[in-house]
C-alpha positions as CSV (number, residue, x, y, z in Angstrom):
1,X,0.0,0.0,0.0
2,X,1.8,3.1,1.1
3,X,5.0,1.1,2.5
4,X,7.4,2.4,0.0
5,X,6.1,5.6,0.0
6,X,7.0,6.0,3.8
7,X,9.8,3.9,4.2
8,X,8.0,1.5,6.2
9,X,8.7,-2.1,6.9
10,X,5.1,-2.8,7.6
11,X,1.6,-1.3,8.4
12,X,2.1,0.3,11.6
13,X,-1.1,1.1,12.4
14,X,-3.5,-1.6,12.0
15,X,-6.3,-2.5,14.8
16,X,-5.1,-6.5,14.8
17,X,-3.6,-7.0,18.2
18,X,0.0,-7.7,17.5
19,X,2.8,-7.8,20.5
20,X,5.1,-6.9,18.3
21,X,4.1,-3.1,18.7
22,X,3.1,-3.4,22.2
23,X,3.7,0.0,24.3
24,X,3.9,0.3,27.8
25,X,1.5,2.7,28.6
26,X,1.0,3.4,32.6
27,X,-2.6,2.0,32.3
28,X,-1.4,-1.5,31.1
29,X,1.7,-1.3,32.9
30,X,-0.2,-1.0,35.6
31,X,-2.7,-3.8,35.1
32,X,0.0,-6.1,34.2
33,X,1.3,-5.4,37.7
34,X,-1.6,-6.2,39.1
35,X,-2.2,-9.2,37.4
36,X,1.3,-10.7,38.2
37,X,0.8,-9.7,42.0
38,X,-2.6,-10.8,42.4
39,X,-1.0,-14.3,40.8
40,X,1.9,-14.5,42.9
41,X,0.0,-14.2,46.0
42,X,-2.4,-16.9,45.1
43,X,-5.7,-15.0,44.6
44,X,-8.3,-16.6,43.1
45,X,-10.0,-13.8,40.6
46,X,-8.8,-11.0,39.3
47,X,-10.8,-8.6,37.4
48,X,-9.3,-6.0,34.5
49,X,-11.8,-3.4,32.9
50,X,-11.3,-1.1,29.7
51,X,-13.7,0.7,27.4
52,X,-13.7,-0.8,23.6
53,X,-10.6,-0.2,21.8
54,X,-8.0,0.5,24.7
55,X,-6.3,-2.8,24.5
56,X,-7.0,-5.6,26.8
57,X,-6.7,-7.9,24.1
58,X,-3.5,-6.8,23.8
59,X,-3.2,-7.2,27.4
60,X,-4.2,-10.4,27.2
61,X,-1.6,-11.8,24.8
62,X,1.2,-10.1,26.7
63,X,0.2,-11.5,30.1
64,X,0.3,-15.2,27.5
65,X,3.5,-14.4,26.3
66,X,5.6,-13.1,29.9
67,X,3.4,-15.3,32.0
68,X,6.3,-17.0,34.4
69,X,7.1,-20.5,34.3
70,X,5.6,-21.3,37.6
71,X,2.4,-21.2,35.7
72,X,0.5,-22.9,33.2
73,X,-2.4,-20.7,31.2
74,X,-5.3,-21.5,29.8
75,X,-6.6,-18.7,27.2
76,X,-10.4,-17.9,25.9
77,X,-10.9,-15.5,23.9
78,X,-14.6,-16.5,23.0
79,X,-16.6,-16.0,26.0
80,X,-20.3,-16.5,24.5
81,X,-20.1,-20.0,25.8
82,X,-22.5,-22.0,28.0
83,X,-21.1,-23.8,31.0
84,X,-20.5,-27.2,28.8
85,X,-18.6,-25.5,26.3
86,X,-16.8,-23.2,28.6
87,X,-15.5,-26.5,30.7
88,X,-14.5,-28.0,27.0
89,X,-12.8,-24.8,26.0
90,X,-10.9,-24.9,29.2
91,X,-9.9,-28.3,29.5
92,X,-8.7,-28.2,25.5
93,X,-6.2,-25.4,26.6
94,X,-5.0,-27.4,29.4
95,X,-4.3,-30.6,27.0
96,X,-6.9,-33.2,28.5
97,X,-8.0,-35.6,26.1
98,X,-12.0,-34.7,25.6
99,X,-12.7,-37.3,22.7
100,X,-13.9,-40.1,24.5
101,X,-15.4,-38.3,27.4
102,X,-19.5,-39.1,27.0
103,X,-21.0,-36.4,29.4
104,X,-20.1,-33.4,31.7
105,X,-19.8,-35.4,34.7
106,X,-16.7,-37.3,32.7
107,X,-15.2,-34.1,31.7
108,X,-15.6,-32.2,35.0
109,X,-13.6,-35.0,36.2
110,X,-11.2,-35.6,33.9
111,X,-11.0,-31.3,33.9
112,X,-10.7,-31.8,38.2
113,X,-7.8,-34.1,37.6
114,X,-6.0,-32.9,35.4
115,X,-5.8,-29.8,37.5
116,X,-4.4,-31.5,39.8
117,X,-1.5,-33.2,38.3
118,X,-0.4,-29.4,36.9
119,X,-0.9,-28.8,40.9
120,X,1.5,-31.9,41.9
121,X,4.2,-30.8,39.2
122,X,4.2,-27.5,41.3
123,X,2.4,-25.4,38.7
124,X,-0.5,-23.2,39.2
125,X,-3.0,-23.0,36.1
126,X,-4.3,-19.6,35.0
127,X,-7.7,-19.2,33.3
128,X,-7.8,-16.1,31.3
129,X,-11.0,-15.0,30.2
130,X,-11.1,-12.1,27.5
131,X,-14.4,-10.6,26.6
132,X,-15.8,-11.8,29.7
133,X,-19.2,-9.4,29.7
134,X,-20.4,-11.8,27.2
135,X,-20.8,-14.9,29.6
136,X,-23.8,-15.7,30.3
137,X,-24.6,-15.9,33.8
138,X,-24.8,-20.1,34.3
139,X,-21.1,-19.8,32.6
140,X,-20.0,-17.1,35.4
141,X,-21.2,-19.3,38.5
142,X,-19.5,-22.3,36.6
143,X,-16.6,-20.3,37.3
144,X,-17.4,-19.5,40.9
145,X,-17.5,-23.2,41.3
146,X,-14.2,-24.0,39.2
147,X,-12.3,-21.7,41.5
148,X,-13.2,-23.7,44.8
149,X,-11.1,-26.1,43.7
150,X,-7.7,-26.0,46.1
151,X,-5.4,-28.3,47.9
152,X,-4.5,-28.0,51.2
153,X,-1.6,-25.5,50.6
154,X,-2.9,-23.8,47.5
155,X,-5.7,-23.0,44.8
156,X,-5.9,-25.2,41.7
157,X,-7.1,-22.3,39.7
158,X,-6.4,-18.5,39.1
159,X,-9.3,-16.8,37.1
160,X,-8.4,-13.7,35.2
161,X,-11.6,-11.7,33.9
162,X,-11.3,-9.0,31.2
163,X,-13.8,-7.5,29.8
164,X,-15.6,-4.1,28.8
165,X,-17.4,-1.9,31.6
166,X,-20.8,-3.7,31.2
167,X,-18.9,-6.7,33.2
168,X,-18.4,-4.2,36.0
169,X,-22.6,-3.6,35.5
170,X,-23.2,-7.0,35.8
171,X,-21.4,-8.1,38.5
172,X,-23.4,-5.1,40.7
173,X,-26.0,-7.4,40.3
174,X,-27.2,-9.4,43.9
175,X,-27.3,-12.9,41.6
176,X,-23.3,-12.0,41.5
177,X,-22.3,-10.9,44.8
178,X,-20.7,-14.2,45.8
179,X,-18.3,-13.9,43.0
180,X,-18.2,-10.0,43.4
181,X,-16.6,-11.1,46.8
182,X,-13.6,-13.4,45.5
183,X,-12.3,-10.6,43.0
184,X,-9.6,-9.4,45.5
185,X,-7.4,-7.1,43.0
186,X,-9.1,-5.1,40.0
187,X,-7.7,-2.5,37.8
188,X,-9.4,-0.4,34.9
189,X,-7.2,0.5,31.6
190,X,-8.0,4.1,30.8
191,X,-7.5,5.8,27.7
192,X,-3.9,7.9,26.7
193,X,-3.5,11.4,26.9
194,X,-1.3,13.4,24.5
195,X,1.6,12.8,25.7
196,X,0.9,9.4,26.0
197,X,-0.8,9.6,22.1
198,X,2.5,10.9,21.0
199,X,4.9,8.8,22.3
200,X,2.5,5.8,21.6
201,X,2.6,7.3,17.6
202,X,6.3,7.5,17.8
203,X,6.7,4.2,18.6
204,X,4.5,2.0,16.4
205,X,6.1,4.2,13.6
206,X,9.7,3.5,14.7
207,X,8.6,-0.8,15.0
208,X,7.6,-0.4,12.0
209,X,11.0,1.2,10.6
210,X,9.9,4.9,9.7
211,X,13.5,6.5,9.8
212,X,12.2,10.4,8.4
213,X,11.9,13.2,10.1
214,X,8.6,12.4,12.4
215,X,5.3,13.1,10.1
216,X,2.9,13.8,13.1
217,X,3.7,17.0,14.7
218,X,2.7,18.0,18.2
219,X,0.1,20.3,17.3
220,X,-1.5,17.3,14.5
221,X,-1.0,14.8,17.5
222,X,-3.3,17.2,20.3
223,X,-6.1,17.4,17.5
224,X,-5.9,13.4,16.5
225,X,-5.7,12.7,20.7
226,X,-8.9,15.0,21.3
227,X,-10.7,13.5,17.9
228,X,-10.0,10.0,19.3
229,X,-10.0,10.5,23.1
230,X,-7.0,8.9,23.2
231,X,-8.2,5.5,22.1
232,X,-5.9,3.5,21.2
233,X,-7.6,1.6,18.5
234,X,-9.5,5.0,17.2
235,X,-6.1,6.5,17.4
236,X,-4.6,4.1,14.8
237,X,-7.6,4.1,12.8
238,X,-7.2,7.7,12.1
239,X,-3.1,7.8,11.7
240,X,-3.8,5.0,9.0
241,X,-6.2,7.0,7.2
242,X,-4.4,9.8,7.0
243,X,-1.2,8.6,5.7
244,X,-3.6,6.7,3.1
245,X,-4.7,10.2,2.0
246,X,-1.5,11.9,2.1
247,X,0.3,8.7,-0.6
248,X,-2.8,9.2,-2.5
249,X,-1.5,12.6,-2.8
250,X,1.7,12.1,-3.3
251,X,2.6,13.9,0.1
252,X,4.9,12.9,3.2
253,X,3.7,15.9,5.6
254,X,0.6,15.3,7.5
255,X,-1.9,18.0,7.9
256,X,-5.3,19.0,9.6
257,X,-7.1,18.2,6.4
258,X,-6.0,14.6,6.2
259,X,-7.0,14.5,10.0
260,X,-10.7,16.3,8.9
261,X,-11.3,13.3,6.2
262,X,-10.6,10.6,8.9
263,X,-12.1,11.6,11.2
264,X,-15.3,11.8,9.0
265,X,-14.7,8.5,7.7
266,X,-14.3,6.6,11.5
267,X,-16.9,5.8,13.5
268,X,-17.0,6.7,17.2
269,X,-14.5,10.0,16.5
270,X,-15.4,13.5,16.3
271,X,-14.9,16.8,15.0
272,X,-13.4,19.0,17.6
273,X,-16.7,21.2,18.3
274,X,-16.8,24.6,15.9
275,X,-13.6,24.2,14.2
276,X,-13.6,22.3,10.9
277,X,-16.4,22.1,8.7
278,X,-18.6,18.8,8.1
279,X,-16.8,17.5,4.4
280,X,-18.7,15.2,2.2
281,X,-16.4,12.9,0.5
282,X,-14.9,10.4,2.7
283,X,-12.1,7.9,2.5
284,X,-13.6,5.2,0.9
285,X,-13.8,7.9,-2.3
286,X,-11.1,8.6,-2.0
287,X,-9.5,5.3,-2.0
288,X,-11.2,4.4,-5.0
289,X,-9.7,7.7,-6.9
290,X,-6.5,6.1,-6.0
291,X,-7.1,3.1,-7.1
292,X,-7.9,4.5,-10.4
293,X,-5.2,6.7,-10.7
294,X,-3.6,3.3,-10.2
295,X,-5.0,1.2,-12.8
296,X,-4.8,4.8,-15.4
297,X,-0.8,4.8,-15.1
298,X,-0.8,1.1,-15.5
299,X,-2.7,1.2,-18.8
300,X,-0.9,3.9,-19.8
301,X,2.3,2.4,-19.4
302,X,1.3,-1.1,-21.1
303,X,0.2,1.8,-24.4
């Protein structure tokens, strides 16, 4: 696309969670801390909150990735799942052999021991749940139960819960407030601010080789921080967008009226209030007058 253009090894602004491009912001830092501690001190559930788009997936596959030896994680990333499925998903991760298991009493079992061998091997098994507003409520006492498990020196399982504010919602509820009890450490990712936006720019573009002289300039970065609140995934929806526009145009500087098209084009951003007026062609045109300039030189090349 516009990799040449830049000088770029790669996109660095696409929304697919990659670790690659992970940046410590003082939000996840933060929740990774509270994750690890919560773990080492043998706590049974641990909760971690964000609004849509500032990263927990992310979060997620860096906790997978640095997770220390000592333990032994189980990942779900699809949380719509009744309490059958949920115990099949689980017991999957953790390698038990579910193909000749007939009914649930045979997997919760099979799912029981197996947690214990990991236990006698002096591991401790992590569940992580990502997207965990979506289960449904039989799902969430399933896990109440699963986390009674526990020998006489330590629990069996350590449940980590991430999932957008509604989770918080739900778990108000009275139906909840035995497992609203057991969460002992919580944190809540907030969004950047520009500072944080800038440096977080900086670095995806550096990963992803830009070498220039930097593209985004303060001023640029406190409109695209206020257009996106400082969402991470809004905030590399717009930086893509606008370097699409600029190679379209043949330009390396970014400017206010690349940022004006995005913004236009993204849902869930905004116009700061009484500055720019409303445009109506948005990037999709434009990416089709690209295209055609394109497919024009091509054809007029092959003449």
């Amino acid at each position: 696309m516009y990799l040449y253009h830049y000088g770029l090894r790669e996109l660095p602004f696409t929304i697919t969670p990659n670790t690659q491009f992970y940046y410590d912001l003082k939000s996840h830092h933060e929740a990774f801390e509270v994750v690890l501690t919560a773990l080492k001190t043998g706590e049974g559930f641990i909760k971690i909150t964000g609004e849509v788009g500032t990263g927990k997936t992310l979060l997620c596959r860096r906790l997978l990735n640095e997770m220390p030896d000592f333990f032994k994680a189980a990942y779900v990333p699809d949380s719509y799942l009744d309490p059958a499925e949920l115990r099949l998903a689980i017991a999957q991760e953790l390698d038990v052999e579910t193909d000749k298991l007939v009914n649930q009493q045979q997997l919760a079992r099979a799912l029981q021991q197996r947690l214990l061998d990991i236990s006698k091997s002096d591991q401790s098994v992590v569940i992580i749940i990502d997207e965990a507003q979506a289960l449904p409520e039989e799902s969430l006492e399933a896990l109440r139960l699963l986390s009674n498990l526990e020998t006489e020196r330590r629990k069996l399982v350590h449940i980590v819960l991430l999932g957008q504010p509604e989770l918080d919602e739900r778990l108000s509820q009275k139906a909840f407030r035995q497992l609203r009890q057991r969460i002992s450490f919580s944190h809540k990712l907030t969004a950047m601010n520009a500072e944080e936006t800038a440096d977080y720019i900086a670095h995806r573009m550096q990963v992803a080789g830009y070498k220039g002289t930097p593209i985004f300039n303060w001023k640029l970065i406190k409109h695209i921080h206020r257009c996106s609140r400082g969402v991470p995934r809004l905030v590399n929806m717009l930086c893509h967008k606008m370097m699409l526009l600029a190679y379209g145009e043949g330009r390396h500087k970014l400017t206010n009226h690349d940022l004006r098209f995005a913004v236009k084009d993204t849902e869930d951003t905004r116009l700061e209030s009484g500055r720019w007026l409303p445009l109506t062609i948005g990037i999709a045109a434009m990416c089709l007058l690209i295209a055609a300039m394109g497919y024009w030189q091509i054809t007029e090349g092959g003449l």
